[in-house]
VEXDREN-2710 file (C-alpha; in Angstrom, 1 decimal):
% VEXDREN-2710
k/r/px/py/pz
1/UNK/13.7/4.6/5.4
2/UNK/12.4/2.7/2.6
3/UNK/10.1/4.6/-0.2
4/UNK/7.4/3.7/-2.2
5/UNK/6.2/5.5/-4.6
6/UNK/2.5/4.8/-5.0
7/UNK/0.1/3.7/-8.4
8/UNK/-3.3/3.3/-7.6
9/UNK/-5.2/1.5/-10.5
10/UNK/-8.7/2.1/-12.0
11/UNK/-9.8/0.9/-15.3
12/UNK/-6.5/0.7/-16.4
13/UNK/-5.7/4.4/-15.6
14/UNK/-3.2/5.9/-12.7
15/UNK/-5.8/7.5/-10.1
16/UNK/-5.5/9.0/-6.8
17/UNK/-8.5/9.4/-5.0
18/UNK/-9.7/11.3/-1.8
19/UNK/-9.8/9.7/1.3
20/UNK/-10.5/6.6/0.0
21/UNK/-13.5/7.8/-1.7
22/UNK/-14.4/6.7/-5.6
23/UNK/-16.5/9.7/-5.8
24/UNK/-14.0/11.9/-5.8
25/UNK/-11.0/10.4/-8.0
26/UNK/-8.6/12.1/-10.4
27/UNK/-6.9/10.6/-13.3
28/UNK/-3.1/10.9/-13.8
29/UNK/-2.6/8.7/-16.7
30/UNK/-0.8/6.1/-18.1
31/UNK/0.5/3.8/-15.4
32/UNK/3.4/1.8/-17.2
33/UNK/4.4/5.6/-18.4
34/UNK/4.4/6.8/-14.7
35/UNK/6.2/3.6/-13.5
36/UNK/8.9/3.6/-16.1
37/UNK/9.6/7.4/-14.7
38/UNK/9.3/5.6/-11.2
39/UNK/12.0/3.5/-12.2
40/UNK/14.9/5.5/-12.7
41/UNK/14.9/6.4/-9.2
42/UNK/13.7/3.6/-7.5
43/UNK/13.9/-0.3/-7.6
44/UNK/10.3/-0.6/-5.6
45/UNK/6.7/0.0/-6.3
46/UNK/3.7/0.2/-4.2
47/UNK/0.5/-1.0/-6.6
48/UNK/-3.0/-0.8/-5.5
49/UNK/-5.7/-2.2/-7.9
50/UNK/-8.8/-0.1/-6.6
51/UNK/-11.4/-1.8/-8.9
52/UNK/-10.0/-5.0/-7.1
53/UNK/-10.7/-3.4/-3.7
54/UNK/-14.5/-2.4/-4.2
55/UNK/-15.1/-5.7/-6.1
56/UNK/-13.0/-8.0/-3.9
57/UNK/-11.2/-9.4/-6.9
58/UNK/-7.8/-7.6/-8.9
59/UNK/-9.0/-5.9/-12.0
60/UNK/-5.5/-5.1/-13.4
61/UNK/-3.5/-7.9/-13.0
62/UNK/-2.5/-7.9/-16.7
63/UNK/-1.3/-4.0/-16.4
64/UNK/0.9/-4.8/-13.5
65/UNK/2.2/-7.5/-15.5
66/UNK/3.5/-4.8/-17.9
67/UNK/4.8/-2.7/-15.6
68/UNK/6.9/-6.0/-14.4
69/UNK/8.2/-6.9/-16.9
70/UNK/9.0/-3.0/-18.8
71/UNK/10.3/-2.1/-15.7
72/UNK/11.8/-4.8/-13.7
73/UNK/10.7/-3.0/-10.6
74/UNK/9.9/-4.8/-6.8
75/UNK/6.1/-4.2/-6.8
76/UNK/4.1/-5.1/-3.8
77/UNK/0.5/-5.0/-4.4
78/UNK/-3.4/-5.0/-2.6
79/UNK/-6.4/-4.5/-3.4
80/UNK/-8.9/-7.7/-3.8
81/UNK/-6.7/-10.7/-3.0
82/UNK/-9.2/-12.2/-1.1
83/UNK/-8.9/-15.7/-2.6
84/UNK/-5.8/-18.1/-2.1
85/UNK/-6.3/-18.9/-6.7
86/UNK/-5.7/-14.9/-7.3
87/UNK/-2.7/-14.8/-4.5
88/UNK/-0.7/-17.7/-6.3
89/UNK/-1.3/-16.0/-9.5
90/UNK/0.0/-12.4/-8.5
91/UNK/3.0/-14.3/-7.1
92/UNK/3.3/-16.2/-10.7
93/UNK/3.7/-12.8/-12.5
94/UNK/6.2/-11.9/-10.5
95/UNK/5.0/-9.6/-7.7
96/UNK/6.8/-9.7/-4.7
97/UNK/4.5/-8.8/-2.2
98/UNK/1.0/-9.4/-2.0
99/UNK/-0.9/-7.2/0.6
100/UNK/-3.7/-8.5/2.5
101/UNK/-6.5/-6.9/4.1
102/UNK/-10.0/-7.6/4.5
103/UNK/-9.0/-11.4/3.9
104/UNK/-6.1/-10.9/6.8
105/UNK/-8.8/-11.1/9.8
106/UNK/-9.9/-14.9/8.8
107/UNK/-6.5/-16.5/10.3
108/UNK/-7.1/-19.6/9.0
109/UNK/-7.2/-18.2/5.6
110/UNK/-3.7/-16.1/6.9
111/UNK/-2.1/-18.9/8.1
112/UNK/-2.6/-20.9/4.6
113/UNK/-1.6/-18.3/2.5
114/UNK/1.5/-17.6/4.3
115/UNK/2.6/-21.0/5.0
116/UNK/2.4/-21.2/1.1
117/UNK/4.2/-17.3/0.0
118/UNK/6.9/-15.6/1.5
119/UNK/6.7/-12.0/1.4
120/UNK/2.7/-12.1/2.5
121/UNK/1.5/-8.2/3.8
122/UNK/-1.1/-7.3/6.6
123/UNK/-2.8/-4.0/5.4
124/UNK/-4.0/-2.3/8.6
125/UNK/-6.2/0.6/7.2
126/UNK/-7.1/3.3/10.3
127/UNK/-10.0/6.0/10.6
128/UNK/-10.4/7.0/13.7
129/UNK/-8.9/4.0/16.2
130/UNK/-10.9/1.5/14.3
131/UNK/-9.6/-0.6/11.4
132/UNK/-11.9/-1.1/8.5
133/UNK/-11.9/-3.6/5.4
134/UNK/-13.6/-3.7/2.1
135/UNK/-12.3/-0.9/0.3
136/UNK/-12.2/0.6/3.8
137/UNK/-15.8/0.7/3.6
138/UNK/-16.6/-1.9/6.3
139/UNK/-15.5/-1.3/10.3
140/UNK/-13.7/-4.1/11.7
141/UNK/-14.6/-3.4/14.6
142/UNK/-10.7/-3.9/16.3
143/UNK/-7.9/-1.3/17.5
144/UNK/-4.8/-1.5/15.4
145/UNK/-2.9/-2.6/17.8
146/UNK/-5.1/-5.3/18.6
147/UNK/-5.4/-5.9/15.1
148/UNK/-1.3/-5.9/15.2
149/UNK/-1.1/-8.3/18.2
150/UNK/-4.0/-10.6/15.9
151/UNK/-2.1/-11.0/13.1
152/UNK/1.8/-10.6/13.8
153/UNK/1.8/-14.5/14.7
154/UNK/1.8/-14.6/10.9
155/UNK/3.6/-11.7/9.2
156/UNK/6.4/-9.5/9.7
157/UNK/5.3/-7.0/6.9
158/UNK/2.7/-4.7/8.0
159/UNK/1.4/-1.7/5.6
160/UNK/-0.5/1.0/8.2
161/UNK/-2.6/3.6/6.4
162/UNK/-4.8/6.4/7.6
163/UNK/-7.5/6.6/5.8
164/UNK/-8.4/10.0/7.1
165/UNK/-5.2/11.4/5.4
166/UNK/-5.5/9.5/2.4
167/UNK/-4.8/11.5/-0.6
168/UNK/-5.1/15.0/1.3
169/UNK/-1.8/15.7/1.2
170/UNK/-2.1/17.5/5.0
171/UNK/0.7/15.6/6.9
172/UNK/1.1/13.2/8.8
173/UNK/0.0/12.7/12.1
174/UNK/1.0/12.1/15.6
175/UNK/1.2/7.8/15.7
176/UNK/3.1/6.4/19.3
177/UNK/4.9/3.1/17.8
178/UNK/3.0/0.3/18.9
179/UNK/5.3/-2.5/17.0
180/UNK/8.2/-4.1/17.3
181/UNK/11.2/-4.8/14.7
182/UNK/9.0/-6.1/12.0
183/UNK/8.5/-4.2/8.7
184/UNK/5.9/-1.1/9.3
185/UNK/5.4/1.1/6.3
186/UNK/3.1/4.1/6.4
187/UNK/0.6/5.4/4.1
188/UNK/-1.3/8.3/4.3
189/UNK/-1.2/12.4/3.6
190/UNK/2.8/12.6/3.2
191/UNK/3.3/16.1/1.4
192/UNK/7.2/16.8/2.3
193/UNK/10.5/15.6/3.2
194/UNK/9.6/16.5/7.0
195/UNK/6.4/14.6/6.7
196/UNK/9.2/11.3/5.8
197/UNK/11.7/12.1/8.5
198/UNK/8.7/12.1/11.5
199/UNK/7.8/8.8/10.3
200/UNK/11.1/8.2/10.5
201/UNK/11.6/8.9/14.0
202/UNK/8.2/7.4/15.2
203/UNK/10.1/4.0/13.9
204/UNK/8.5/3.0/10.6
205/UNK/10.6/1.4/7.9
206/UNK/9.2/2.8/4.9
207/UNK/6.8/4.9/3.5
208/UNK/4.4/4.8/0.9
209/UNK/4.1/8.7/-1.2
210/UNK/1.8/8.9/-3.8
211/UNK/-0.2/12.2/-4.2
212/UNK/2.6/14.0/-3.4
213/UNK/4.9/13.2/-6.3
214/UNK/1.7/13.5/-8.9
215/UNK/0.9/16.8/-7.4
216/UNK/4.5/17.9/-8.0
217/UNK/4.9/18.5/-4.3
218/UNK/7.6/16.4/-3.7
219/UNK/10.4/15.9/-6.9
220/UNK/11.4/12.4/-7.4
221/UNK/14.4/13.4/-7.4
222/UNK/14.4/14.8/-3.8
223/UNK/12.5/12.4/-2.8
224/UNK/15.0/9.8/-3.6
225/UNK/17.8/11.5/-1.3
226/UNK/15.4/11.2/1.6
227/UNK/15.7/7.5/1.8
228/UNK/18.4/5.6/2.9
END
C-alpha cells in the first residue's frame, strides 16, 4: 500500500477543508514547512491547489515549485488543470503526476493530453453514486464505474475520493472493488491504521491521508510502517 500524505493549497497556505466545502476551511500553515517534515518519511506527495479547483486554473504553481525543488519529493497534483498550456507546464517544473478531473470527461481532450504526458491521473470524486466535477460542485451525472469503464481506455492511474468523507476524519466506508490491476488510490475520511488496511483489502494501491496526520491522529511515524 502506497501513502500519500496530503497538502491542500489556498492562498499560499496548507488548508484542509470540510467535505469539500471553502466555507468551512482551516489553516495549518506553511506548506514547504509541512512538506519538508513530509519528507523525512516519505518520497511522495499528494498536492491539491484548491484555488485552482474553484477557478479552473492552478493558483500555486510557484509554491509547489518550492516544495520540488527543497524537497525533492514525487508530487502528483489536481486541482484546475483544465487546459493542455498549464498541464505541460506542471510537468516542466517537475511534477510527476498531474490529476485530471472535470477536464477527464472531454476524451478528446484525455486522449491528447495523454498521448503527450506519461503519468496523466483520472480523479473520480464520489457523493452519493454520482461523480461530480468543478471543485466537486457540478454532478456529472455518471456512476463511477461507468465513469471508470469511460475513461480507463486512457489511464491506468485512477485517484477515487468520497467527497462525503472528505476531511471528516469518520472512516472509511464499505467500496466493492469495481477495477482491475490499474493504479486506484483512495481519498477520503482515513482516521487510523485500520482505516489503511480495509482499503487495503478492498484492493486499492495507495491511499491519500491528510486530515489525519494534521489533526495528530495518525503519527507520521506510524503511518510510515503501515505501508509497504
Amino acid at each position: 500500500m502506497k501513502i500519500y500524505p496530503a497538502i491542500d493549497l489556498m492562498d499560499k497556505r496548507a488548508v484542509r477543508l470540510f467535505k469539500g466545502k471553502k466555507e468551512r476551511v482551516k489553516v495549518y500553515g506553511d506548506p514547504l514547512k509541512i512538506a519538508e517534515e513530509f519528507a523525512r518519511y516519505f518520497n511522495s506527495v499528494h498536492i491539491v491547489d484548491l484555488d485552482g479547483a474553484f477557478s479552473g486554473r492552478p493558483k500555486n504553481l510557484d509554491i509547489v515549485k518550492r516544495i520540488i525543488e527543497n524537497t525533492h519529493l514525487n508530487v502528483e497534483i489536481g486541482g484546475g488543470f483544465r487546459d493542455f498550456n498549464v498541464i505541460e507546464e506542471a510537468y516542466k517544473i517537475g511534477i510527476k503526476n498531474v490529476i485530471i478531473g472535470t477536464r477527464a470527461f472531454d476524451l478528446d481532450f484525455l486522449g491528447k493530453v495523454t498521448a503527450k504526458f506519461k503519468g496523466i491521473t483520472a480523479s473520480i470524486d464520489v457523493k452519493g453514486n454520482s461523480v461530480f466535477v468543478k471543485g466537486w460542485e457540478e454532478k456529472e451525472g455518471i456512476s463511477p464505474e461507468d465513469a471508470y469503464r469511460m475513461l480507463k481506455r486512457f489511464v491506468s492511474r485512477f485517484v477515487y475520493t468520497s467527497i462525503e468523507s472528505d476531511g471528516t476524519l469518520t472512516g472509511v466506508k464499505k467500496i466493492k472493488k469495481f477495477w482491475g490491476d490499474e493504479e486506484f488510490i483512495y481519498a477520503g475520511g482515513v482516521s487510523s491504521i485500520k482505516d489503511i488496511e480495509e482499503l487495503k483489502e478492498i484492493g486499492f494501491s495507495g491511499v491519500i491521508v491528510g486530515k489525519a496526520i494534521y489533526e495528530n491522529y495518525i503519527p507520521l511515524n506510524k503511518l510510515k510502517e503501515a505501508e509497504d
